[in-house]
C-alpha positions in Angstrom: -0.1 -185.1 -30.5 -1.2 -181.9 -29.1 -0.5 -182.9 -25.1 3.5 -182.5 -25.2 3.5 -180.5 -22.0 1.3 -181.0 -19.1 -0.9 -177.9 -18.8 -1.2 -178.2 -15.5 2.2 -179.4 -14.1 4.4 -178.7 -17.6 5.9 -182.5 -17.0 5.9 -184.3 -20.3 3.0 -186.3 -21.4 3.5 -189.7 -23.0 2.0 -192.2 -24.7 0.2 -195.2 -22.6 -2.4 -197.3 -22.8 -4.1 -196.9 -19.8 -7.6 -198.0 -17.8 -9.6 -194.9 -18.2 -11.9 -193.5 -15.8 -14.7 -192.1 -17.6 -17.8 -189.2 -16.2 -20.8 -189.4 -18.5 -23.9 -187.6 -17.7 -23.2 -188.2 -14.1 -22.1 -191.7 -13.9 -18.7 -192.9 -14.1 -17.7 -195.8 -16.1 -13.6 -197.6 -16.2 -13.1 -198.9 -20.0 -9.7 -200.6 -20.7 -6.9 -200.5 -23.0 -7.7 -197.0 -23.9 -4.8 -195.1 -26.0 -3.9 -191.5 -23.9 -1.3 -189.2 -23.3 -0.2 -189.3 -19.4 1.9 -186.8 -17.6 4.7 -188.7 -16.6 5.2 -186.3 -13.4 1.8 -185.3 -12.1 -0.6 -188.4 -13.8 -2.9 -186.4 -15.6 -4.5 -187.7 -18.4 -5.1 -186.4 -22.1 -6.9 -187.8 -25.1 -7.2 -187.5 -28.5 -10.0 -186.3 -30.3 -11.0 -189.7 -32.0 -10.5 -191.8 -28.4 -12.7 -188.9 -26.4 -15.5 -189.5 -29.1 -15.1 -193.3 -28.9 -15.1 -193.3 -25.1 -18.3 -190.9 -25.2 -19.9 -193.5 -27.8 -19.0 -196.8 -25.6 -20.3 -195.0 -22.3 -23.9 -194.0 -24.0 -23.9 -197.9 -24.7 -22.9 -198.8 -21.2 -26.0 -200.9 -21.2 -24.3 -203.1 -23.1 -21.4 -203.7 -21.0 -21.0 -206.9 -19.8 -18.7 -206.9 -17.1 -18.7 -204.9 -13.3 -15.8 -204.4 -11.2 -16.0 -204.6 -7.5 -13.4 -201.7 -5.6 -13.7 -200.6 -2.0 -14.9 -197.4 -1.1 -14.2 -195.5 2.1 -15.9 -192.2 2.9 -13.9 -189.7 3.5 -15.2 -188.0 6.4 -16.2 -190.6 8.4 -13.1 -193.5 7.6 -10.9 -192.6 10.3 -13.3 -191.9 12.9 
């Protein structure tokens, strides 16, 4: 593991499997059950080598995903108004 320490909070990163919000050539994709390292103080999330690849490989295949998630979605400038 090469994510010990947080490089941007210097909390300590542990192991979790996690739902994984992925950015691919401008569209973002959630895969589940992903292995990552996760900042236990600030949330931020770490990969290995071998998962990164994998998640790149699954998202150029995303026409093959069968399943969509519905979430809502406010817009931040005009939610409050």
């Amino acid at each position: 593991m090469t994510h010990e320490v947080c490089e941007f909070c210097d909390g300590k990163a542990r192991q979790r499997i996690i739902r994984a919000r992925f950015h691919f050539k401008g569209e973002t994709i959630y895969i589940d059950r992903v292995p990552a390292w996760v900042c236990a103080k600030c949330g931020e999330q770490y990969f290995d080598a071998p998962v990164y690849k994998r998640l790149e490989e699954i998202a150029s295949n995303s026409s093959r995903i069968e399943k969509t998630i519905c979430f809502p979605l406010a817009e931040y400038d005009t939610a409050l108004a």
